[in-house]
C-alpha positions as CSV (number, residue, x, y, z in Angstrom):
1,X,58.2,11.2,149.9
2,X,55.5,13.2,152.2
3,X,56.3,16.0,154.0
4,X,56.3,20.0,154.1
5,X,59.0,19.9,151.8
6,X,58.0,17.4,149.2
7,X,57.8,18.5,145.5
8,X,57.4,17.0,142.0
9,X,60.5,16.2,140.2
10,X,61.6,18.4,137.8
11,X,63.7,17.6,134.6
12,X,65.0,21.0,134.6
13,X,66.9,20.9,137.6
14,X,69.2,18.6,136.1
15,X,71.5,20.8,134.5
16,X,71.5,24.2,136.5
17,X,73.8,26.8,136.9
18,X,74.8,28.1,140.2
19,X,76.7,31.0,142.1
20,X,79.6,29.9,143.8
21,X,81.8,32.6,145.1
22,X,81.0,34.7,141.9
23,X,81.0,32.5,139.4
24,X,78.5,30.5,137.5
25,X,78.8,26.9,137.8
26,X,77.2,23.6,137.0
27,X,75.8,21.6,139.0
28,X,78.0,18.9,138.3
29,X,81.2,21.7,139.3
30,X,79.5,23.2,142.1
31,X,82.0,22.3,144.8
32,X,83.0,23.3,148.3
33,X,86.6,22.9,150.1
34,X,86.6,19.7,152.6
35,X,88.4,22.5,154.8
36,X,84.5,25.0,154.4
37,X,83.9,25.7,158.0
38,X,79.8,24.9,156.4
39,X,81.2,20.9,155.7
40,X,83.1,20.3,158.5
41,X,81.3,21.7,161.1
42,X,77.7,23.6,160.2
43,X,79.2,26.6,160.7
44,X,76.9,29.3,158.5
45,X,73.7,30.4,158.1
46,X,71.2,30.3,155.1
47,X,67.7,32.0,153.6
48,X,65.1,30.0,151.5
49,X,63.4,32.5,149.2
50,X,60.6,31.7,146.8
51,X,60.2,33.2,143.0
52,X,56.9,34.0,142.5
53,X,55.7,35.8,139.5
54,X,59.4,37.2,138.3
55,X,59.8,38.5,142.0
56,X,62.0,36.9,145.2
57,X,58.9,37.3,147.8
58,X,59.7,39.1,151.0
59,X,63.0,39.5,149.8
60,X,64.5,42.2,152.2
61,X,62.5,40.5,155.4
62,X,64.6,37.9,154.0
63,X,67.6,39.5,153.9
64,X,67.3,41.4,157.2
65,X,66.9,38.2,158.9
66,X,70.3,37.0,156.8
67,X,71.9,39.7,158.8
68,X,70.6,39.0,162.1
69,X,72.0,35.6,162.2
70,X,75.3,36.6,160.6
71,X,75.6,39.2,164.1
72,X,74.2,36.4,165.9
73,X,77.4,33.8,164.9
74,X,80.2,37.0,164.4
75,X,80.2,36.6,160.7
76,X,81.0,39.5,158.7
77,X,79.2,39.7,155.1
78,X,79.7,41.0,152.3
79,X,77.1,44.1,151.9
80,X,73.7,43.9,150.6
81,X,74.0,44.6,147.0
82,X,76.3,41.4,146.6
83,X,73.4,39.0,147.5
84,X,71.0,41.2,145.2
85,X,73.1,41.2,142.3
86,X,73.9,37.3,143.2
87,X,70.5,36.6,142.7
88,X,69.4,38.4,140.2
89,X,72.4,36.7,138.2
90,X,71.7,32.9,139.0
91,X,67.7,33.4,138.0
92,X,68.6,34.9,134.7
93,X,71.2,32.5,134.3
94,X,68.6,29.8,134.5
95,X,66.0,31.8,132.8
96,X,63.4,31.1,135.8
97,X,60.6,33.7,136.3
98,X,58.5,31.5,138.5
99,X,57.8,28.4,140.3
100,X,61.3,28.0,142.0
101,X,62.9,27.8,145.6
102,X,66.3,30.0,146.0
103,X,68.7,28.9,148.7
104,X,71.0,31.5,149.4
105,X,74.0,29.6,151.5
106,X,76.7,31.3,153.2
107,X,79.1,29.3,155.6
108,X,82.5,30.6,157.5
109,X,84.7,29.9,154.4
110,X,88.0,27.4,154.0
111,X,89.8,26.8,157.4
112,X,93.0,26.3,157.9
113,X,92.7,23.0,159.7
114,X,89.2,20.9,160.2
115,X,88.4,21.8,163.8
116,X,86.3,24.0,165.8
117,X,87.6,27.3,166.6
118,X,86.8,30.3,164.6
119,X,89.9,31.8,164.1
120,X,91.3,29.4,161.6
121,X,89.0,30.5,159.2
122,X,90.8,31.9,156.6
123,X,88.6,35.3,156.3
124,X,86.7,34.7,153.2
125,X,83.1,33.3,153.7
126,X,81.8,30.9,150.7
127,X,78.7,32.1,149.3
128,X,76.6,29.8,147.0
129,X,73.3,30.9,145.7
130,X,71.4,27.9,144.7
131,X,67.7,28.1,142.1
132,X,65.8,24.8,142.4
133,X,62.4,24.6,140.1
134,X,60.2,23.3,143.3
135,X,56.6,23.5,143.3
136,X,54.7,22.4,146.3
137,X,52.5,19.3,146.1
138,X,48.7,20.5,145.6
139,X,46.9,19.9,148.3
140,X,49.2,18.7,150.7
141,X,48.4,18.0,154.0
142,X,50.6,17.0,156.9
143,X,50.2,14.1,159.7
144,X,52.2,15.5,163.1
145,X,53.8,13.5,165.8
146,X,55.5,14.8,168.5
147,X,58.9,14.0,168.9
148,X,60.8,13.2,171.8
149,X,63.6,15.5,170.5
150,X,63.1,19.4,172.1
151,X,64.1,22.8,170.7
152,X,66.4,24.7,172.2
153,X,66.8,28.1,174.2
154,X,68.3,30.6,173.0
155,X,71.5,29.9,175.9
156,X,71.7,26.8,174.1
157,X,71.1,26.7,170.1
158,X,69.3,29.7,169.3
159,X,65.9,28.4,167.1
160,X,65.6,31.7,165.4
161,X,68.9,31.8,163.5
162,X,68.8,30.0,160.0
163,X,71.7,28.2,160.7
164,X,72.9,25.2,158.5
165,X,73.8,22.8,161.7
166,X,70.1,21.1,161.5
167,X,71.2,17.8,163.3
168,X,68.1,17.8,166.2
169,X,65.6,18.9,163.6
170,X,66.7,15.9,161.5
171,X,66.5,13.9,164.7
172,X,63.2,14.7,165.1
173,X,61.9,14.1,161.5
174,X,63.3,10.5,162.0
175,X,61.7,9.7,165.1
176,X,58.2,11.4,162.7
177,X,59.1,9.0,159.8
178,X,59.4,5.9,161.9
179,X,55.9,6.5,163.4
180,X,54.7,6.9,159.8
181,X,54.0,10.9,160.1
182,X,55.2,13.3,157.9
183,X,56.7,15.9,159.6
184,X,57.8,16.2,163.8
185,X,55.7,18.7,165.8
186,X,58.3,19.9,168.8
187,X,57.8,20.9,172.0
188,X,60.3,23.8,174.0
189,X,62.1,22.4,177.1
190,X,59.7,23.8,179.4
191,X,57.5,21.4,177.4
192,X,55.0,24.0,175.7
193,X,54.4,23.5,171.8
194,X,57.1,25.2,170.3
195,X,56.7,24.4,166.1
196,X,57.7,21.4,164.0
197,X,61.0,20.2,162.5
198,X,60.7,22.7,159.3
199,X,57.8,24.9,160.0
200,X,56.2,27.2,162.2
201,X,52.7,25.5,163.9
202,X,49.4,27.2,164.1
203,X,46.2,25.2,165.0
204,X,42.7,26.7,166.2
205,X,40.5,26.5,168.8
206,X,37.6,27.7,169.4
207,X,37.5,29.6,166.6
208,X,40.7,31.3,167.5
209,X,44.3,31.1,165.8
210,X,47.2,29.9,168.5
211,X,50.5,29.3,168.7
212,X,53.6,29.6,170.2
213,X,55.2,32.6,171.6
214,X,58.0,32.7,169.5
215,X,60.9,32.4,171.9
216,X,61.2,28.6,170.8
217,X,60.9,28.5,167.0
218,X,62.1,29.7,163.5
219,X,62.2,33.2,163.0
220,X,59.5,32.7,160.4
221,X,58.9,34.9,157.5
222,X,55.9,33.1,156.8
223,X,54.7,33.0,160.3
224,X,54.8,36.9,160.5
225,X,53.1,37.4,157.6
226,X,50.3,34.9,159.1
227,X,50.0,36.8,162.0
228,X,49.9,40.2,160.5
229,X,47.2,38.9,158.4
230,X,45.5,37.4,161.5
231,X,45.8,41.0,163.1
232,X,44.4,42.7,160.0
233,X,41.3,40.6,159.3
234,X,40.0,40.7,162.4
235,X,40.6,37.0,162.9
236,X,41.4,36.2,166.8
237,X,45.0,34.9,167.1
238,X,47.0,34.6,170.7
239,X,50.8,33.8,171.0
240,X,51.9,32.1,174.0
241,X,52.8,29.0,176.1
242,X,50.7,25.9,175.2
243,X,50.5,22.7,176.8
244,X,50.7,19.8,174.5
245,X,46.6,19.3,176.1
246,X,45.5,21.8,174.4
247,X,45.3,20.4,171.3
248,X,42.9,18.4,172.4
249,X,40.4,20.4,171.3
250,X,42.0,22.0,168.5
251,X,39.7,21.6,165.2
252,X,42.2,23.0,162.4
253,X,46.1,23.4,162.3
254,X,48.6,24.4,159.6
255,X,52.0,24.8,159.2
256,X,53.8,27.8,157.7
257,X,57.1,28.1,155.3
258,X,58.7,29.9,152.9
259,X,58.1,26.6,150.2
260,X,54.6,25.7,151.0
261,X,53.0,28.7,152.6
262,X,50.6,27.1,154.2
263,X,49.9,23.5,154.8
264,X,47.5,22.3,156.5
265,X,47.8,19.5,159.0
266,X,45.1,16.1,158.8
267,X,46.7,14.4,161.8
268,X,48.7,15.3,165.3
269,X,49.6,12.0,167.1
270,X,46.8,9.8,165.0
271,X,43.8,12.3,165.8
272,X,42.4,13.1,162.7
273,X,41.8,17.0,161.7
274,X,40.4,19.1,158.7
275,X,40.8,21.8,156.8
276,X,38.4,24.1,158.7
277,X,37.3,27.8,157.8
278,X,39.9,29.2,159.6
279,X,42.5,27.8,157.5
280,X,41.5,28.0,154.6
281,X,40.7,31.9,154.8
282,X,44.3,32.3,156.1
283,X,45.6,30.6,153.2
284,X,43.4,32.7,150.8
285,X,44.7,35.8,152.3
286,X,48.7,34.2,152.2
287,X,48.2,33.7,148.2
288,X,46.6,37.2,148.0
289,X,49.4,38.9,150.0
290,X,52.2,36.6,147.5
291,X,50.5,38.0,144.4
292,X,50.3,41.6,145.8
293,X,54.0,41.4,146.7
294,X,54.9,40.0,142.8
């Protein structure tokens, strides 16, 4: 399997313990209600962290974007601490101290019937807090197509909540698979780039780092770092609305995310690309900020 979240199999992973509603589990007794608002209908929201040298990285951006989207959907949560100490307990519990991918779930809870409305939620949201040994592929790079498939305002299906309800973005990645790509680059409805099915999209032109304004992609962790960096280091970056034309003459892109950092992209829509200067001092200056942050 290629694509921005492709790793090497791990043995390890086989028999982990994880938090389920504060208890540890196997994997093989991890289990959810039918009736969990997050089965039958998407409804909850989520945070990918990565462990990196004994440390969660950018764990309170993390957590502060948790938040957001819980306001966003009218979820309450439980306070802070509970997610810390969650953590904290799963990781020892598996004895990691580097090299793995934490998925921190939280969905509506057990309803009282399987439908849509809210209310029948039974007041008690399920919490599981999942460690996965995951190391990104060395040297990865990604081939983009663009997919029919659109993101969505924030009227609609709000791209900056971490929400588990992933259908279009799945969408997308099929119509990327069939047209043997690796991952979907997506465009807003207004039909400016907007950022691919899993990651945030940067490319460079002219010597200068672009992408998109922000209104029509993940609220990236990753992507903010990048563009702090970009405004630190003196490197030229602009955020805006795009045309799909303009990558034209693009000469580098990447991808951010939590897993891989940064990727960078060898194809959009067959025209092959490399991994430029640009890039690769961006990616330099990602792994230094990670290992300052450890």
């Amino acid at each position: 399997m290629a694509g921005s979240q492709d790793f090497a199999p791990d043995p390890r992973n086989a028999d982990l313990k994880i938090w389920l509603n504060g208890t540890l589990v196997s994997r093989a007794e991890a289990k959810v209600s039918v009736f969990d608002a997050g089965f039958v209908l998407g409804d909850g929201i989520w945070e990918g962290l990565r462990l990196h040298r004994g440390r969660l990285l950018f764990q309170e951006a993390h957590l502060d974007r948790l938040y957001r989207g819980a306001t966003s959907i009218a979820l309450d949560l439980p306070p802070r601490a509970y997610f810390l100490d969650a953590m904290v307990e799963v990781l020892a519990a598996n004895d990691m101290h580097d090299g793995a991918h934490l998925r921190l779930m939280v969905t509506r809870g057990e309803k009282r019937a399987a439908n849509q409305d809210p209310r029948n939620a039974l007041g008690v949201p399920t919490v599981v807090v999942l460690a996965e040994y995951k190391q990104p592929t060395p040297n990865m790079t990604l081939r983009l197509h663009t997919s029919t498939i659109r993101t969505t305002s924030a009227q609609m299906f709000d791209m900056r909540i971490n929400s588990h309800s992933r259908l279009p973005l799945i969408l997308a990645l099929n119509e990327a698979i069939a047209a043997g790509a690796d991952e979907a680059l997506m465009l807003d409805p207004q039909g400016n780039i907007a950022s691919c099915n899993a990651t945030n999209f940067f490319w460079v032109r002219d010597g200068e780092v672009r992408t998109s304004s922000g209104d029509y992609c993940f609220n990236g962790v990753t992507r903010a770092n990048v563009i702090a960096l970009c405004e630190a280091n003196g490197i030229p970056l602009r955020c805006g609305d795009f045309a799909p034309s303009n990558l034209k003459d693009a000469s580098e892109a990447f991808v951010t995310g939590t897993f891989g950092g940064l990727t960078p992209v060898s194809a959009i829509d067959g025209r092959a690309l490399s991994t430029g200067q640009v890039t690769s001092r961006l990616k330099a200056l990602y792994e230094a900020l990670k290992d300052a942050d450890a």
